[in-house]
C-alpha positions in Angstrom: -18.6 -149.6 152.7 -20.2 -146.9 150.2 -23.5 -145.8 151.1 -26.0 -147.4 149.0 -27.4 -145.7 145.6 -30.7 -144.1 145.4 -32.4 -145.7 142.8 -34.2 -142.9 140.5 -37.2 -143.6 138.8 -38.3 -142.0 135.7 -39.8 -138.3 136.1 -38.5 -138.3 139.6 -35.5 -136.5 141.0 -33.1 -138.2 143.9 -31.9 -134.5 145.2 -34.3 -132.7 147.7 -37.1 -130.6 146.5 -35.3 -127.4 147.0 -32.8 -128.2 145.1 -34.6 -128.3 142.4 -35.9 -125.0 142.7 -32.0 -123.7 142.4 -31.2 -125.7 139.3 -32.7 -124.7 136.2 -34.6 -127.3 134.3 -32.6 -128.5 130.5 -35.1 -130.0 128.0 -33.2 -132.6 126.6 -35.0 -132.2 123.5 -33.9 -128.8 123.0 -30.7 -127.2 121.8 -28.7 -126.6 125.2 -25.9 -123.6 124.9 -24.2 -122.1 127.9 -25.7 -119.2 126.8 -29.1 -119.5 127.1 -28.1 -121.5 130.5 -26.0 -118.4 131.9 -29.3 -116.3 131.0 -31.7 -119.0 132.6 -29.3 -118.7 136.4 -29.5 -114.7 136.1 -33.2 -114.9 135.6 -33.1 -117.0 138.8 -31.1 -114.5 140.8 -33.4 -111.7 140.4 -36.2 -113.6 141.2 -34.9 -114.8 144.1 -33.6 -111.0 144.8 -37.0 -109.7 144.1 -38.3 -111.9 146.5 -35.8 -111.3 149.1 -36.5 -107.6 148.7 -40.2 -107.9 149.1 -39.9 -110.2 152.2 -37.4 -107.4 153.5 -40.0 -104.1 152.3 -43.0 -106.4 154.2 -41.2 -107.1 157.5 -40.2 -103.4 157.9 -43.8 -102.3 156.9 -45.3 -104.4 159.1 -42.7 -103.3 162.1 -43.8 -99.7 161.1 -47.7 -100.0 160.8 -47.6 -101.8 164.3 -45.6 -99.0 166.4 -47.8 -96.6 164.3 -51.1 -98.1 165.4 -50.2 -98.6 169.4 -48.7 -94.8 169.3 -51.8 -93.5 167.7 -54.4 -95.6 169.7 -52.2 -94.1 172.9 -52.3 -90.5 171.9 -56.2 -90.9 170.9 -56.8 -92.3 174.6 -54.9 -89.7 176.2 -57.2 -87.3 175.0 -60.4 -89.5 176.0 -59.2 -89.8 179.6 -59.1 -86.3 180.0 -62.5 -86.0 179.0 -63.6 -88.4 181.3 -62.2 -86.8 183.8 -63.8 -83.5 183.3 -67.0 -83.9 184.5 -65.8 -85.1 187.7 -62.7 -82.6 188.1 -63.1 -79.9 185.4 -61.1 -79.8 182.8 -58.2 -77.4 184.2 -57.3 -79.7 187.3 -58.0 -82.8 184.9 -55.0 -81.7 183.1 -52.7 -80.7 185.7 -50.9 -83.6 185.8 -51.6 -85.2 182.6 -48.8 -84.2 180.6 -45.9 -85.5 183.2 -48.2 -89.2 183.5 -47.2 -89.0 179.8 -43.7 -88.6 179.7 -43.4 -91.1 183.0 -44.8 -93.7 181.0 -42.6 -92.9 177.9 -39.9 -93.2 179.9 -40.6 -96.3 181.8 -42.4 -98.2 178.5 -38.9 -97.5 176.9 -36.6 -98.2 179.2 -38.0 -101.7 180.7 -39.0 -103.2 177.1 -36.5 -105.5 177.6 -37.4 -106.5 180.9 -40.9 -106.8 180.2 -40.1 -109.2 177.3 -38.3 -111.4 179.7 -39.7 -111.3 182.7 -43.8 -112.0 181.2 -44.6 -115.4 179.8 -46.1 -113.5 177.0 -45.8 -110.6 174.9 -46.6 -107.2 176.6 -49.0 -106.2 173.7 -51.2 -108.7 175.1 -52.0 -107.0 177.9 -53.1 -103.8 176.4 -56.7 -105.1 175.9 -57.2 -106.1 179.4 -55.7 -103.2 180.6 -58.4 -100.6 178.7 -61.3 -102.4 179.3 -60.8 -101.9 183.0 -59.8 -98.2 182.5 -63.8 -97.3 182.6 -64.6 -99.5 185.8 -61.5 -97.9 187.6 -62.3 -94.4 186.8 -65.8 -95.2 188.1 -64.8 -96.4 191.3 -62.8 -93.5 192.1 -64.8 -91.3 190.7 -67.1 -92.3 193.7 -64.4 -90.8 196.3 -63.4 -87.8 194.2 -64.1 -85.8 197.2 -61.7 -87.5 199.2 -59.3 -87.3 196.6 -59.7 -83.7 195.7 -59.5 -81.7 192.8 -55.5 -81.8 193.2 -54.6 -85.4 193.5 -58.1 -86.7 192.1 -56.6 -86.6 188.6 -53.1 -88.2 189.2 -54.6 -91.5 191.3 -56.8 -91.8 188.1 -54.5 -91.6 185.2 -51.6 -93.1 187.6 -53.9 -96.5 187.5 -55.4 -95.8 183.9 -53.9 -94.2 181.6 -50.1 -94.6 182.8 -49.8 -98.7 182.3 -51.5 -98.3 179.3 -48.8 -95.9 178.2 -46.0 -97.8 179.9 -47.2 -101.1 178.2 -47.4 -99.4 174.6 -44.6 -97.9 174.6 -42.8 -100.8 175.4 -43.8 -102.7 172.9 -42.8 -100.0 170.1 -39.7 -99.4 171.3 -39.7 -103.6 170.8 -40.7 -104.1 167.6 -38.1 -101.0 166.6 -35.7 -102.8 167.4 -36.1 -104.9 164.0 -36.4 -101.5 162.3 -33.7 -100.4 159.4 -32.6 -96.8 159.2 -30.9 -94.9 155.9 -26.9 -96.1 156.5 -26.0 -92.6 155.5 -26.9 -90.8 158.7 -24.6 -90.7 161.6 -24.5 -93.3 163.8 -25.7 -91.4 166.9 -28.9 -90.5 164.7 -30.0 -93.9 163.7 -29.2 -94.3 167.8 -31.9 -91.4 168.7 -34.1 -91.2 165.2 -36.5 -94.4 166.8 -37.2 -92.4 170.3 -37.5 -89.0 168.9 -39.4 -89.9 165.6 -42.0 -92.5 168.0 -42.5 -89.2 170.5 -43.2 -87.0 167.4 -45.4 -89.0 165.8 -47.5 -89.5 169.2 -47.5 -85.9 169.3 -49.0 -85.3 165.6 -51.7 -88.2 166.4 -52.7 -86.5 169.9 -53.4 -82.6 168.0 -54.8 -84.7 165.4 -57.3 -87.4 166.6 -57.7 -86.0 170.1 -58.9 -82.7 168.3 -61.1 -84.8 166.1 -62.4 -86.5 168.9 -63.2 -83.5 171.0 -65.1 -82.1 167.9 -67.2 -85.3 167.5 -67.6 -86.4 171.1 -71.6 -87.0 171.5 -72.3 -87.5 168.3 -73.4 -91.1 168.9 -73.0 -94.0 171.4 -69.4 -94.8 169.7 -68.0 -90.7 170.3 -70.1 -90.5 173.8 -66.6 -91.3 176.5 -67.5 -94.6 177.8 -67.8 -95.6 174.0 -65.1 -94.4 173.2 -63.3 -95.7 175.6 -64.5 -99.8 174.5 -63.7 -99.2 170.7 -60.5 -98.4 172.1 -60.7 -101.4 173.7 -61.7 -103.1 171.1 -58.9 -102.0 169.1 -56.3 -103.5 170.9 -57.9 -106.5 171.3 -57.9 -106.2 167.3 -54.6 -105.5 167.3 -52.9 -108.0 169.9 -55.7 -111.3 170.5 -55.6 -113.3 173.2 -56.5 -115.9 175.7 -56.5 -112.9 178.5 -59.1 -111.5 176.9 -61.4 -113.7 179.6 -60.1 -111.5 182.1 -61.8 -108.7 180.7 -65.5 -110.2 180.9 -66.1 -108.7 184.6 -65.0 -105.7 183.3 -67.0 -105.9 180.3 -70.2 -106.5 182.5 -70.0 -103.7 184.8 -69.5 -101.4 182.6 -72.6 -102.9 180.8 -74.8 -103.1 183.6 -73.6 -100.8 186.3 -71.8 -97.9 184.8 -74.3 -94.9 185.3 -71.6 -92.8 182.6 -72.8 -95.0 179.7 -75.1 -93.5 177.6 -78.1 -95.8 177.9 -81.8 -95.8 179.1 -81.0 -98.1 182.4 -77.8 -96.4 183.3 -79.8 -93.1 183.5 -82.3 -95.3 185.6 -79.6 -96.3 188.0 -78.2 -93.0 188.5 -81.2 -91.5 189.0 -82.3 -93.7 192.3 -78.2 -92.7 193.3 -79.6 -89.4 193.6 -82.6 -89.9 194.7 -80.9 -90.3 198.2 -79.5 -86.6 198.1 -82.7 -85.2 196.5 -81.9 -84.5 192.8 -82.6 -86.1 189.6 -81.0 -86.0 186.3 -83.9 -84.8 183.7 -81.7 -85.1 180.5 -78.2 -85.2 179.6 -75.7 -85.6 176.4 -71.8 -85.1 175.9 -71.1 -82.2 173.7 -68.1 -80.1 172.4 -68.3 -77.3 175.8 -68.4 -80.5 177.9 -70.7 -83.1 179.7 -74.3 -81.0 179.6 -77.0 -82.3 182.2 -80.0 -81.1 183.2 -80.5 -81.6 187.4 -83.5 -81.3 189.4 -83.8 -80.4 192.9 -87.9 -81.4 193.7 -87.3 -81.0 197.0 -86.1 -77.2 197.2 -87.8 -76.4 193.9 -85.1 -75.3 191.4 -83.6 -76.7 187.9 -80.0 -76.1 186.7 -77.9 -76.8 183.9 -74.5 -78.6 184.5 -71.3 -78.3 181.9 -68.9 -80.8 183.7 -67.8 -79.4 186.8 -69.5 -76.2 187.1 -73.2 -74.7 186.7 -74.1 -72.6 183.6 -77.7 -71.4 185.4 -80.8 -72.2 187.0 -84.1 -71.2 187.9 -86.9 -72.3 190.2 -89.0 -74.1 189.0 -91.7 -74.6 192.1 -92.8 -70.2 191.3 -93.5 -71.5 187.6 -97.5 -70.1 187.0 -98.0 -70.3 190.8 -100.1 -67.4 192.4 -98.3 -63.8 192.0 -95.5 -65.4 189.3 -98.6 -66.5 187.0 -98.5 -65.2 184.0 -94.9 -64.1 184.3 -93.0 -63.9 180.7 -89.7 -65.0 183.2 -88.4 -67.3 185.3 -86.8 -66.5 188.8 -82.9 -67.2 188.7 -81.5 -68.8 191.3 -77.9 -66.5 190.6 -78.7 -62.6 191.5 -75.4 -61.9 188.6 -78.0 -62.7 185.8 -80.1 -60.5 186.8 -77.7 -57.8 187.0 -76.9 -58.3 183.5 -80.5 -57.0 182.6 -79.2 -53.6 184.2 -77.7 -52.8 180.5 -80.9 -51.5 180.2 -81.1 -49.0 183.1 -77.6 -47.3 182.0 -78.6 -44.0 180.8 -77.5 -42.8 177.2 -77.4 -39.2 175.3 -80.4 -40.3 173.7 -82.7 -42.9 175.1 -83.0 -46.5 173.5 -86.8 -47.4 172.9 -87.1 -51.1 173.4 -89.5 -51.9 170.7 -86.8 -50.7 168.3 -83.4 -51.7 170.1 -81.6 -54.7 168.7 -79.3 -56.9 171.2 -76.3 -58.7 171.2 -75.9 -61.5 173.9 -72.2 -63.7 173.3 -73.2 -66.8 175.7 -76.5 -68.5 176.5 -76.3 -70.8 179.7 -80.1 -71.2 180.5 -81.0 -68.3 178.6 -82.1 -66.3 181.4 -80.5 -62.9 180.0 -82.0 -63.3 176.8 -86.0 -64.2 177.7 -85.6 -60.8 179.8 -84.5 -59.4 176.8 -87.0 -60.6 174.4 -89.8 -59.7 177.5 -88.8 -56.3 176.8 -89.3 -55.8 173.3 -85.9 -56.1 172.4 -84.8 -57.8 169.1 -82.3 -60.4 170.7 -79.3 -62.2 168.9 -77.9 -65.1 170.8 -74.7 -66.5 169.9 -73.7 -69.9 171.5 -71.1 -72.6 170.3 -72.7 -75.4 172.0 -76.2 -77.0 169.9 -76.8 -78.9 172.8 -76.9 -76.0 175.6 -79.3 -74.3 173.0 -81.4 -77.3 172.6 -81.9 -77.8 176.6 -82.0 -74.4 177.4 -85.1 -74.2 175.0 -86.7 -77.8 176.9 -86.3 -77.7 180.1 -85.6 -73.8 180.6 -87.9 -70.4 180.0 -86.0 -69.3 176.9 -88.5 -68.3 174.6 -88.5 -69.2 170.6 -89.1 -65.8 169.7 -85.0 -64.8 169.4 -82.2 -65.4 166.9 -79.6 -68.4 167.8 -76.3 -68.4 166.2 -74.9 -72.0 166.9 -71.3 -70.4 166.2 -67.9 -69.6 167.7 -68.2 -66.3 169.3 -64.6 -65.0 167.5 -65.4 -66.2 164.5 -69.3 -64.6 164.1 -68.0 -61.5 165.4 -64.6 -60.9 163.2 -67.0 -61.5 160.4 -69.9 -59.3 161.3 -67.2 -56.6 162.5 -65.7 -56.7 159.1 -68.9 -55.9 157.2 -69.3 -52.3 157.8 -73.0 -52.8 156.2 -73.4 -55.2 158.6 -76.0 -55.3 162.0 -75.2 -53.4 164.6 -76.5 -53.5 168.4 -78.1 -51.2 171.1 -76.9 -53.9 173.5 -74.0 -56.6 173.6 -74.1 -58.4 176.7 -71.3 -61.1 177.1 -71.3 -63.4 179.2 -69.0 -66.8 179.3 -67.7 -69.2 181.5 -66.5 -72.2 181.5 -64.8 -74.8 184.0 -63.3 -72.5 187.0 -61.9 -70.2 184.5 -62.7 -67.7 181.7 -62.4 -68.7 177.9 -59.4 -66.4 177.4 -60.2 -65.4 173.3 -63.3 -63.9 174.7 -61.8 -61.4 176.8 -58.1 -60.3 174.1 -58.3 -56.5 173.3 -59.0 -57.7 169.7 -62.2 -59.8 170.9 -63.6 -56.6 172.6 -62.3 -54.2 169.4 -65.0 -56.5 167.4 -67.2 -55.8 170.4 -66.9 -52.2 170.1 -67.5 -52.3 166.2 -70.8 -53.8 166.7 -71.8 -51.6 169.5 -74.1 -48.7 168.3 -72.2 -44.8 169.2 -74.9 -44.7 171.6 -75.0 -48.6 173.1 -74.4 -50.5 176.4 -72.4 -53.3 176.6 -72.3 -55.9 179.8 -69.4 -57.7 180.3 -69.5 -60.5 183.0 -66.5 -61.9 184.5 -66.2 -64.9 186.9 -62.6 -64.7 188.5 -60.8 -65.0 191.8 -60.2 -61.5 192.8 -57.2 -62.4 195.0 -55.0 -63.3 192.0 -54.1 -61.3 188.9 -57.0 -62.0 185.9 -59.3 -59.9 187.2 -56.8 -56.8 186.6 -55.9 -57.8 183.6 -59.1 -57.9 182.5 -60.5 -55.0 183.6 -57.5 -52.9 181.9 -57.9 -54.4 178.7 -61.8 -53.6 178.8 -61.3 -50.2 179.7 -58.6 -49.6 177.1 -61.5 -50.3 174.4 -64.2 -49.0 176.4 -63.7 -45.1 177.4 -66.3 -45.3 180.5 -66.7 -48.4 182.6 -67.8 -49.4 186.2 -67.7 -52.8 187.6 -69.7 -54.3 190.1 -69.5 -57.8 192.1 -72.1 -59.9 192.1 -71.7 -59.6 196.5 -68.9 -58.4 198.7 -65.8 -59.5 199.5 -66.4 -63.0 202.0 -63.5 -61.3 204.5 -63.6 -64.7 206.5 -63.1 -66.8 203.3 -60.3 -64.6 202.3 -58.5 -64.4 205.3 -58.9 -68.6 205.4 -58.2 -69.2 201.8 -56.9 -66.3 200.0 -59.6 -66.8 197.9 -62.5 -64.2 196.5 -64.0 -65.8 193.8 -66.9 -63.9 192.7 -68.9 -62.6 189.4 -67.8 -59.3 188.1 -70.4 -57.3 185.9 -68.8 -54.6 184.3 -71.2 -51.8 182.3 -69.6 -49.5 179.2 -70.2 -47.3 176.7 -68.9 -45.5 174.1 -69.1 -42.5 176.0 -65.6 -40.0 176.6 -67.6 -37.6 178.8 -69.1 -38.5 182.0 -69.5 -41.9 184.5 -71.6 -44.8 183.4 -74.6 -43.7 185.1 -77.8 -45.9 186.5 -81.9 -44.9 186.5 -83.8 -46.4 188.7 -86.1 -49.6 187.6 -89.8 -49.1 187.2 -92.3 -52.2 187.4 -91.8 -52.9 184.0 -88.2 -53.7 184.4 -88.9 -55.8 187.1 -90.8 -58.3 185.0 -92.7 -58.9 188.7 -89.5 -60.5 189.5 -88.6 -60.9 193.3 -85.2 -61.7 192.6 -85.2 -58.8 190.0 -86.3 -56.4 192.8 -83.2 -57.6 194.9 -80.5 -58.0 192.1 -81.6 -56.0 189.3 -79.9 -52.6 189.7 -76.0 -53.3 190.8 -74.8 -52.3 194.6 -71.4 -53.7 195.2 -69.2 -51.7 193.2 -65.7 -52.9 192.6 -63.2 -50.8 194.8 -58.9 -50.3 194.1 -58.5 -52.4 197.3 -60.6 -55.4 195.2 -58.0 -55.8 193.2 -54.5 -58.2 194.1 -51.2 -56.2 194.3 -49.0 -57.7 191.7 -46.4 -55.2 190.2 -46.2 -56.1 186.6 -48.3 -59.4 186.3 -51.6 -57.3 187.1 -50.0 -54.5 184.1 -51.0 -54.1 180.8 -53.7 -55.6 178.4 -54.3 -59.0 177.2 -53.8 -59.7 173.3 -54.7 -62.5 171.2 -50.9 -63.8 171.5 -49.8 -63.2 174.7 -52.9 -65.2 176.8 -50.2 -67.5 178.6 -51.2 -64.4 180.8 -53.6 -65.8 182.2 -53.1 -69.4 181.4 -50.7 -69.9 183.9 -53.4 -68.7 186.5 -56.0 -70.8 185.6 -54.7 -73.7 187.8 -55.3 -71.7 191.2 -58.8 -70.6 190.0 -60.1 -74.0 188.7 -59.1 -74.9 191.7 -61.0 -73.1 194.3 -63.8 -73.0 191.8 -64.0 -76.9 192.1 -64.0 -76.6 195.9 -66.9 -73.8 195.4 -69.3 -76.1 192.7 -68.4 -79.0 195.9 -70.8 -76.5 198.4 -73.3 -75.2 196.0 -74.2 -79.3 195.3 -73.9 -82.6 196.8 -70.7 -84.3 196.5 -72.9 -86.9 194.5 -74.4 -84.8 192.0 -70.9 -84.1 190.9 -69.4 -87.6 190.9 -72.6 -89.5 189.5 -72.9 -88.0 185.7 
C-alpha cells in the first residue's frame, strides 16, 4: 500500500524547512528562464561558500586566541612566581631551578593531553582556576619553613607544587585545542608535524620577555601590580577564560589569602604580621614592592637599631636608640650598624697633589641604601649627587632614615645617567665618586664592566677619589675579576676588607664573603696614601672612630687561585663571567642574611 499523500495547503510547503532554503523560490507571476534560474543556484553556492568559509576562519581563530591566551597567562605567571619567591630566597636561588620546572611541565602538559582528556570527567582547562588561586596560600605555607627547606631546594618544592601543574595543565590544553588547528598544505609534512610545538614554545617565550618585563617594571604600582594581586587577576583570568562549577573549591583559598596572608598589601595583613614578629622582637615600620625588589623598613626596639630590607638581603641600618640621646645629641649623623659604610667616608682622608676643600668639592655617590654615605657627605660641606634607580628606597631612606634633604637625587639607572653625563664634556664633574651597589647575594654586573668605570673615570676630576665597594665571596673568582678590571681604569688602587678573613668559616665552608672597599685615583706616581682623621671627620661618631680609616688591607693570598677564570677584565659583553658565579654567592649570602636576622623576619614579608 502507497504511503498516504501529504495534503498541502496554500502558502505552505510539504518538504522540510531546509529544503527550502536549497531551492530557490520561482514567482509564478514572473517570466521564469533557465537563465535567470542557473544565476539564482550560483548566487546560492557562494553564499553558502561564504558562509562555510567564515564558519571555517572563526573556528581556527577561536582555536588560535585560546592557546594564545593560556600561553601568555603561563609566561606572565612564571615571571610573578619568581617574584614571589624573592623575598623569601633572593632572586638568584629563586631562579635556579625555574627554567627546568618550565620545560618539565612543557613536556608533561604535551605529552599527557590525551590522557588528561580521558582520564578527567571534565576538561583540564577547568582546573587552571583552582589551581592559581591556591598558588598564593601554598607559597605561604612554605614560605613559613623556608629555613628547613633552604635556599637550594626552597625554590623547587615551591614551584614543583605551584607553578609546574599550572604549566603542565596549560600546556595540555594548547597542545588540545591544536589539534583542530590547520597549517599552510605547502610545507612539508614533518613541519606541519613540529610547527604547533615549536611555534606554542616560541610564542611563550616572546610573552615571558614581554609581559614578565612589563610586569617587573610596574610591580608596586598599585594593589593589582603588588605579587599577591597579581597573582588573583591571574586567577581571575582563568576563571574568565575556562568557568566552572569548581570554582567553589577555590573559596578557602580565596579566604585565606583575604584574611590571613600577611604578603597582601593591606592595612590588617600588616597588623598580623606585625604581632608574628612581635614574638622575635622586630616590627615592620613600612613596606612597598618596587622595581630593586620587596623594600621594608624593620625595627628592632629591643636592641635599638632600624634597617632597610630589599628581598633577601639588607641595604643598611642605623641605631636608632643613640638618636639625640646624651653625647650623640646634636649629631648631623646617625651611627651605622655596618663599619663598611663608614669606611666609605675614607674617600675623604686619601691624600691628593692638591688638597680638596670641602665647602667647594662636589660628590658623586652611584647607590643610596639608607643614605648613610651621603648625610656624611652633605655633614661635610660637600655638594652631593645621589643617583639611585629605586623611588621607593629614596622615599624610605628620606622617612625613616637620617638622610638629609639638602642633596641632589637622581631617580635613574646608574649606566644610563652616567653614559650621558660622560658624553657631555661641558658636563659636571666630581671631587668624589663613591659607588656602592648590591643587590641579592651578588653584584649588579653593568656596574662593575670596564666601560661602566671608563664613564667613572670621565667624571672623576684629574685630581679626585673614587670608592668603589664590592660585596663578593673572596674564595671564588669575582672578586679578581673585579679588582683587575678596576685597576686597568684606575692607575693607583688599594683595597681593603671590611674585616679579616673568618679562617674557621673558611676552612668549614670555603666561604669568605666579605665587603671590599677599594680607593683610586687618577694618580701614575705613587700609592693611594691615607691622613689621619681629625674630630671633624669623625662627626663624634663612635663607630666612625672604629671604622673610619681602613685596616684590613686586601693581601695576594685573599684572592682564589683560578688559572684563567680569575684573568682578564670584565666588559659589557662578556659578563656570563660572572654570571655563572652568582649561584655559589647568593647562596652563602642567603645562609649569611639567615644569622644576621631571625628566620622569621625573612619568611614573614
Amino acid at each position: 500500500m502507497a504511503p498516504k499523500q501529504r495534503k498541502s495547503t496554500p502558502g505552505s510547503s510539504s518538504s522540510p524547512s531546509s529544503s527550502s532554503k536549497a531551492i530557490p523560490h520561482i514567482d509564478p507571476n514572473s517570466s521564469f528562464t533557465p537563465e535567470s534560474f542557473e544565476k539564482e543556484l550560483k548566487s546560492l553556492a557562494q553564499k553558502a561558500q561564504s558562509e562555510t568559509t567564515l564558519h571555517y576562519f572563526t573556528e581556527q581563530s577561536i582555536i588560535y586566541l585560546k592557546s594564545a591566551a593560556l600561553l601568555s597567562l603561563i609566561a606572565l605567571y612564571s615571571t610573578v612566581s619568581q617574584l614571589n619567591l624573592s623575598p623569601t630566597y633572593g632572586s638568584i636561588p629563586s631562579s635556579k631551578w625555574h627554567s627546568k620546572v618550565i620545560l618539565a611541565g612543557c613536556f608533561a602538559g604535551w605529552s599527557t593531553n590525551l590522557t588528561l582528556n580521558r582520564v578527567l570527567p571534565f576538561k583540564p582547562e577547568k582546573l587552571l582556576p583552582v589551581l592559581a588561586v591556591y598558588v598564593p596560600v601554598v607559597q605561604f605555607v612554605l614560605g613559613k619553613i623556608s629555613s628547613t627547606l633552604t635556599a637550594q631546594w626552597g625554590p623547587l618544592v615551591t614551584e614543583g607544587l605551584t607553578l609546574l601543574p599550572l604549566v603542565t595543565i596549560s600546556v595540555a590544553c594548547v597542545a588540545t585545542y591544536l589539534e583542530g588547528a590547520d597549517f599552510p598544505g605547502f610545507l612539508p609534512g614533518w613541519i606541519r608535524d613540529a610547527l604547533p610545538g615549536l611555534g606554542s614554545y616560541g610564542f611563550y617565550k616572546l610573552s615571558e620577555e614581554v609581559l614578565g618585563g612589563l610586569a617587573e617594571e610596574y610591580v608596586g604600582q598599585s594593589v593589582v601590580n603588588t605579587r599577591v594581586g597579581m597573582e588573583l587577576g591571574l586567577a581571575g583570568s582563568y576563571a574568565a577564560l575556562a568557568p566552572s562549577k569548581l570554582l567553589v573549591f577555590a573559596l578557602p583559598a580565596l579566604l585565606h589569602t583575604a584574611l590571613l596572608n600577611t604578603h597582601l598589601p593591606a592595612r590588617h595583613a600588616l597588623e598580623n604580621l606585625n604581632k608574628g614578629l612581635e614574638k622575635v622582637g622586630y616590627v615592620v615600620l613600612d613596606r612597598k614592592e618596587s622595581l630593586t625588589g620587596y623594600i621594608s623598613v624593620v625595627d628592632s626596639p629591643k636592641e635599638g637599631y632600624r634597617v632597610m630590607r630589599c628581598d633577601h638581603s639588607l641595604l643598611g641600618g642605623e641605631w636608632v636608640k643613640f638618636l639625640g640621646q646624651g653625647q650623640f645629641k646634636g649629631n648631623q649623623v646617625a651611627e651605622p650598624i655596618y663599619g663598611v659604610f663608614a669606611m666609605l667616608e675614607a674617600v675623604r682622608l686619601v691624600k691628593t697633589p692638591e688638597k680638596i676643600k670641602d665647602e667647594k668639592a662636589k660628590a658623586l655617590v652611584i647607590g643610596l641604601g639608607i643614605g648613610t654615605t651621603p648625610a656624611a657627605l652633605v655633614a661635610h660641606g660637600i655638594d652631593t649627587t645621589v643617583v639611585e634607580i629605586d623611588p621607593v628606597v629614596h622615599d624610605f631612606a628620606l622617612k625613616y632614615f637620617q638622610l638629609p634633604k639638602n642633596h641632589t637625587a637622581v631617580i635613574e639607572d646608574a649606566v644610563t645617567y652616567t653614559s650621558r653625563l660622560a658624553a657631555d664634556e661641558e658636563g659636571q664633574r666630581f671631587d668624589y665618586i663613591v659607588h656602592d651597589v648590591f643587590t641579592g647575594g651578588a653584584e649588579p654586573i653593568p656596574l662593575f664592566t670596564l666601560e661602566f668605570l671608563l664613564n667613572l673615570n670621565a667624571l672623576l676630576k684629574p685630581n679626585g677619589v673614587i670608592a668603589i665597594n664590592y660585596a663578593g665571596d673572596f674564595a671564588l673568582p669575582p672578586p679578581r675579576i673585579v679588582t683587575n678590571t678596576i685597576r686597568s681604569v684606575f692607575p693607583s688602587c688599594r683595597g681593603f676588607r671590611e674585616h679579616p678573613r673568618d679562617l674557621e668559616d673558611f676552612a668549614k665552608n670555603q666561604r669568605d664573603f666579605t665587603n671590599m672597599v677599594m680607593f683610586c685615583t687618577k694618580s701614575t706616581s705613587g700609592e693611594v696614601k691615607f691622613r689621619h682623621p681629625n674630630q671633624r671627620d669623625l662627626l663624634n661618631s663612635p663607630s666612625r672612630q672604629a671604622f673610619l680609616y681602613p685596616q684590613h688591607e686586601v693581601i695576594e693570598e685573599d684572592f682564589v687561585k683560578a688559572e684563567g677564570e680569575a684573568e682578564g677584565v670584565l666588559r659589557a659583553n662578556d659578563t656570563e663571567r660572572l654570571v655563572k658565579w652568582h649561584e655559589s654567592s647568593a647562596m652563602g649570602h642567603w645562609g649569611i642574611m639567615r644569622t644576621v636576622l631571625p628566620d622569621a623576619v625573612w619568611e614573614e614579608w
